[in-house]
Structures are given as C-alpha cells and as structure tokens.
N, C-alpha and C positions, 0 to 999 in steps of 0.2 A: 194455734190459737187457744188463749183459757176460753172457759165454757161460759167465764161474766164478759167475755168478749163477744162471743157467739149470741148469744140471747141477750137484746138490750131492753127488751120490756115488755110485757105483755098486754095484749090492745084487746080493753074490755069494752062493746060496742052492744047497742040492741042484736046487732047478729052474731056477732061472737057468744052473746048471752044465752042465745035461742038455742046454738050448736052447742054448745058446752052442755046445757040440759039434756037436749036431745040425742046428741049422737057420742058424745062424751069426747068433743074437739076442743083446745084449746089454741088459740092465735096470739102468734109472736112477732114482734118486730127484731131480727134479724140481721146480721153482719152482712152487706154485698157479698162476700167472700165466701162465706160458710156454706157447705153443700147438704143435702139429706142426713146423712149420715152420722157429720159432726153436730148437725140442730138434733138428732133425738139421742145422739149419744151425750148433750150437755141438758137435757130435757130432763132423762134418765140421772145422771148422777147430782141433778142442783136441786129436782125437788123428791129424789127418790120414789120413783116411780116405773111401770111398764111401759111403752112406748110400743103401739100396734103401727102405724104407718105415722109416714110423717111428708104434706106435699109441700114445696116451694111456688112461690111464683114473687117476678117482680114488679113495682108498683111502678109507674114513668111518673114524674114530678111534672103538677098542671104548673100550664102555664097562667101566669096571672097579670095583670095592667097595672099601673098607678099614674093616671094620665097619659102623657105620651112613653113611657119606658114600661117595658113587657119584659118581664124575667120572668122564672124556672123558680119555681120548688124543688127541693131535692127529690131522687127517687132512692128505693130503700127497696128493701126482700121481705116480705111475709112470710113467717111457716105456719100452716096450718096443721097441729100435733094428734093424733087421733090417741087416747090411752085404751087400754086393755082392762075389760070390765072389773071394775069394783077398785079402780087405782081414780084418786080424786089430788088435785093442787091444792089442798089446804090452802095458800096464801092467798093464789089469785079469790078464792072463793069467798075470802073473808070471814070462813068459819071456822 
C-alpha cells in the first residue's frame, strides 16, 4: 500500500486537540488494512517526522433508523500516533 492510501485524514476533534497539546498525539483515520507498523512508517515519511508509538483500534459503524429501515454506518480504523518530543505536523496544526 502507498502511504496516501494508508493515512486518509486526520480527525481534529476537542479531544484529539487536547491530546495533541498535551501529550504530543495526533489521530488518524486510517486504511482497515494497514497495521502499526505501516500507520507510523507512512506518518514518518508524509509529514517528516519521529514517530514514538503509534496505537490502532477499530471504530464498529452505529447503527442508525429512518423510520422503519435501520442501516449501519460504515466502520473504519483509528491511529492514535504519539511523536517524539520537539517533532510537531505543521499541517495539521495550521501553523
């Protein structure tokens, strides 16, 4: 897989905001497919940066109504990326 396969965007939330100051994590939305490994090795080479840890988990698509018919949202893979101090995402950061 390319690494603009891997990484489809990054999810800027009150809490993603909070962690990003604080702990120096950044959250991704993610390829089903893609494991540890290839999420901070695409992390590392797209925005040039150190990569300290990096967790996975996957999201289950709510279920939702519109009257009588109940369908599924998709489900999808998060990475939560941890960098190595004094390494910042210019992009995401907007600065």
């Amino acid at each position: 897989m390319e690494m603009h396969q891997i990484i489809k965007k990054a999810l800027i939330t009150e809490k993603s905001t909070v962690a990003r100051e604080a702990a120096n994590q950044y959250n991704f939305e993610v390829d089903v497919r893609a494991n540890k490994i290839e999420v901070g090795r695409a992390v590392e080479k797209l925005f040039n940066v150190k990569v300290s840890s990096v967790r996975v988990l996957n999201v289950q698509g709510k279920k939702k109504r519109v009257g009588k018919v109940i369908g599924q949202r998709r489900s999808w893979k998060k990475a939560i990326v941890t960098l190595l101090p004094g390494n910042r995402i210019e992009a995401i950061e907007g600065t």
